[in-house]
Phi, psi and omega in degrees: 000134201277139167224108164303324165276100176256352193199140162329336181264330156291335196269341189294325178279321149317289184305317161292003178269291208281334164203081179282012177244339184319177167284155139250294164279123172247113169281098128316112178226105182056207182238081168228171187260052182329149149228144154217155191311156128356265196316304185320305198287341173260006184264302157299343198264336165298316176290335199253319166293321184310302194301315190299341191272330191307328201260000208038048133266156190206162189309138186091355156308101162312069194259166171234000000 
């Protein structure tokens, strides 16, 4: 059976294509909300591989 999402970062750039302003996360702190988007969270998670690429890691590289 075919799974188009194999991995988190695929299904995270969908959700963020089909609804990038929802929340994905809310931080409660004292009495305020963080929320940041869909879109907000693949756009860092992008920036967060990039750095990680920057560094010569790459898929399948094991980190701790």
């Amino acid at each position: 059976m075919h799974n188009p999402f194999h991995n988190i970062g695929a299904r995270l750039e969908k959700i963020a294509e089909e609804i990038p302003d929802t929340p994905a996360l809310l931080v409660p702190r004292k009495n305020i909300c963080r929320k940041t988007s869909f879109m907000e969270l693949h756009k860092e998670a992008n920036r967060l591989a990039s750095g990680l690429s920057h560094m010569g890691l790459a898929r399948g590289h094991r980190v701790l």
